[in-house]
N, C-alpha and C positions, 0 to 999 in steps of 0.2 A: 334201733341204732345204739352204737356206742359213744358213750361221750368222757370224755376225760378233763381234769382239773389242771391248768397250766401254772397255776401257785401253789401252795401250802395255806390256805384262807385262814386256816385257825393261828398260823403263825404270822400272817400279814395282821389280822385282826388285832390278835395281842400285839403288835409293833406297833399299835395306833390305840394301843391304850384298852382295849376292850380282848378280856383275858376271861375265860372260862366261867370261871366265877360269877364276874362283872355282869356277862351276857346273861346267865343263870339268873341273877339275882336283879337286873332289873329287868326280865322279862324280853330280850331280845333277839336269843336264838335257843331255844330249848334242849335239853339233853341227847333227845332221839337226832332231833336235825345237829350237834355237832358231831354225834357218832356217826351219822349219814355221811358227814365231811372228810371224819377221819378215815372211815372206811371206801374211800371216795367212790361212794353210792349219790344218788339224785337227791336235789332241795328243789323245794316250790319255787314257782318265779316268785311269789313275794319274799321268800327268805335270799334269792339272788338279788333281788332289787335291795334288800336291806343291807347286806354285804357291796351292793357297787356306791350308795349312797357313803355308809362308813368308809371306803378303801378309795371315793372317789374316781372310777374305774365304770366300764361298759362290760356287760357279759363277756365280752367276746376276748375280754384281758382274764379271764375266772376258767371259762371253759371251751374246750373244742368238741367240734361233736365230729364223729367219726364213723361213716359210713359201713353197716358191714356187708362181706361180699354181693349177700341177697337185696341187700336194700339198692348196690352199684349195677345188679344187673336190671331192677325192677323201675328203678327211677332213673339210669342213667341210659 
């Protein structure tokens, strides 16, 4: 399945104070998982749990997931 991003996470992030750097440097989201973001590629459920705790928010405000044709005829 395809899933896509409904925000800009690295830009809501840094709007709450926690800016590339900051995450780098105290350990909270790594380099590989912000380029995952920026490239809007997949993060673990725990790097989405840490992004809903920070931003306040449920998955389901972060990402959509989005069925592709085979998966609508296969499950639907």
């Amino acid at each position: 399945s395809m899933f896509k991003y409904k925000i800009d996470v690295l830009k809501e992030l840094s709007a709450k104070g926690y800016t590339a750097p900051r995450m780098r440097k105290e350990k909270i989201l790594g380099e590989a998982t912000m380029q995952n973001l920026r490239k809007g590629k997949g993060i673990t459920t725990d790097t989405l749990n840490t992004i809903c705790i920070i931003l306040r928010c449920q998955p389901s405000d972060i990402i959509e997931i989005i069925p592709t044709d085979e998966e609508k005829i296969k499950f639907f």
